[in-house]
C-alpha positions in Angstrom: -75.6 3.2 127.0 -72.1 2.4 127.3 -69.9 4.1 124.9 -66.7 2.3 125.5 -65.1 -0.6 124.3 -62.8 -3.3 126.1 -59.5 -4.4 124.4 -57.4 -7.2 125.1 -54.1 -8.6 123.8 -55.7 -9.7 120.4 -58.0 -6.5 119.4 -55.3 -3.9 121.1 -53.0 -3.3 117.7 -55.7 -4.0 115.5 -57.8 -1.1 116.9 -55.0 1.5 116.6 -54.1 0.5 113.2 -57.4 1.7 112.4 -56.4 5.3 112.6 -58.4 7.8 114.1 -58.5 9.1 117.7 -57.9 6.2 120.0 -58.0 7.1 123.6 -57.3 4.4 126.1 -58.0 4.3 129.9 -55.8 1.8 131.3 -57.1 0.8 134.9 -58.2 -2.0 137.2 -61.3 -2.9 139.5 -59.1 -2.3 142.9 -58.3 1.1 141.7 -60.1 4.2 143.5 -58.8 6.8 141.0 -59.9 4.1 138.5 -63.6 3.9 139.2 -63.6 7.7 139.7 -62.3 8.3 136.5 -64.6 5.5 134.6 -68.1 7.7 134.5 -65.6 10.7 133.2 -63.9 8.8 130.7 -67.6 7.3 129.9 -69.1 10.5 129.2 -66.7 11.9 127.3 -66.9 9.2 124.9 -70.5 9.7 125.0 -69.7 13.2 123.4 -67.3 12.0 120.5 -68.6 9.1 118.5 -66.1 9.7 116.0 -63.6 9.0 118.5 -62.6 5.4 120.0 -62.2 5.8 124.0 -61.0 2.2 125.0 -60.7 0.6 128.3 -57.7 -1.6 129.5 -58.2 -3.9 132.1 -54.4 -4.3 133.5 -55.4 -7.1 136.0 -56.8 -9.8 133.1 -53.9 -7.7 130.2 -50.8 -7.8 132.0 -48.7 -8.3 128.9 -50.5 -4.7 127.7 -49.4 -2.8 130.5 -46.3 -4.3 130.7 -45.1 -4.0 127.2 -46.1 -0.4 126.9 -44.7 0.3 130.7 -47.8 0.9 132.4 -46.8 1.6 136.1 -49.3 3.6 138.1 -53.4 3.8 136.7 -55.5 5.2 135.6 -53.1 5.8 132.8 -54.6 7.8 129.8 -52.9 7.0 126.4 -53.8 9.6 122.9 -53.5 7.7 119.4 -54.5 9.4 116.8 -53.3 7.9 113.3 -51.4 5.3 114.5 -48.9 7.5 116.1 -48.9 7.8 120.1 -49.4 11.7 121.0 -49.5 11.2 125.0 -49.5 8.6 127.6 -50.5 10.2 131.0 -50.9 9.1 134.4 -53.6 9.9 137.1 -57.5 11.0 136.7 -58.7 14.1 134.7 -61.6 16.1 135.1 -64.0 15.8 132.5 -63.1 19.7 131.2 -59.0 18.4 130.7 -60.2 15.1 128.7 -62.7 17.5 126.5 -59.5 20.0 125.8 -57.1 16.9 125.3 -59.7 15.3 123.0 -60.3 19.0 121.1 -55.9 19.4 120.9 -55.8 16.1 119.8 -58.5 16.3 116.7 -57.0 19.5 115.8 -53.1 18.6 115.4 -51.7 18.5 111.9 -50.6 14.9 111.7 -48.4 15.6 108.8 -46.5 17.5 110.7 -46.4 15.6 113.7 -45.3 12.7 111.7 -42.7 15.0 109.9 -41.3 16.3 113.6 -40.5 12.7 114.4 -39.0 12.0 111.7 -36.8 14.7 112.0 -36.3 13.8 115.7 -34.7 10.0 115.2 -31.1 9.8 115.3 -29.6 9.0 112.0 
């Protein structure tokens, strides 16, 4: 059972506008790290329902990666709430996604949102 969705250039702001944990595995079919990191990224997903782990094809969403600056893959981007918490490149082990997953769920958003606040220039 695949517990993973696909966005594209018409469902990608709409899903993060949702709120929640978004996770999103930006990769493409030539990619080795890529497929090595798919089953991980899968089964993770598999273990947080309440979570939405997305997939990014950057082949067939160019204007995606590009816009968010997407230069190596697999790429890893955090959402949680709207707000984007991390964007890292290069494959985890399934043990790093679980911990990322766990920090992630257990920030205080309030104050996250409140720290960047504080942190724009005025």
């Amino acid at each position: 059972m695949r517990h993973t969705i696909d966005l594209t250039g018409e469902d990608f702001l709409p899903t993060l506008d949702r709120g929640g944990l978004v996770l999103i595995d930006f990769w493409a079919p030539w990619c080795a790290p890529c497929r090595a990191f798919g089953p991980i990224f899968e089964e993770v997903a598999g273990e947080h329902p309440e979570a939405t782990f997305a997939k990014v094809n950057t082949e067939q969403e160019q204007g995606i990666a590009g816009a968010l600056g997407i230069r190596s893959i697999p790429t890893l981007m955090v959402v949680r709430d709207g707000v984007v918490l991390a964007m890292q490149a290069g494959m985890l082990p399934a043990a790093a996604l679980r911990d990322l997953v766990r920090q992630a769920q257990a920030l205080d958003m309030d104050a996250v949102r409140a720290e960047a606040v504080a942190e724009r220039p005025h």
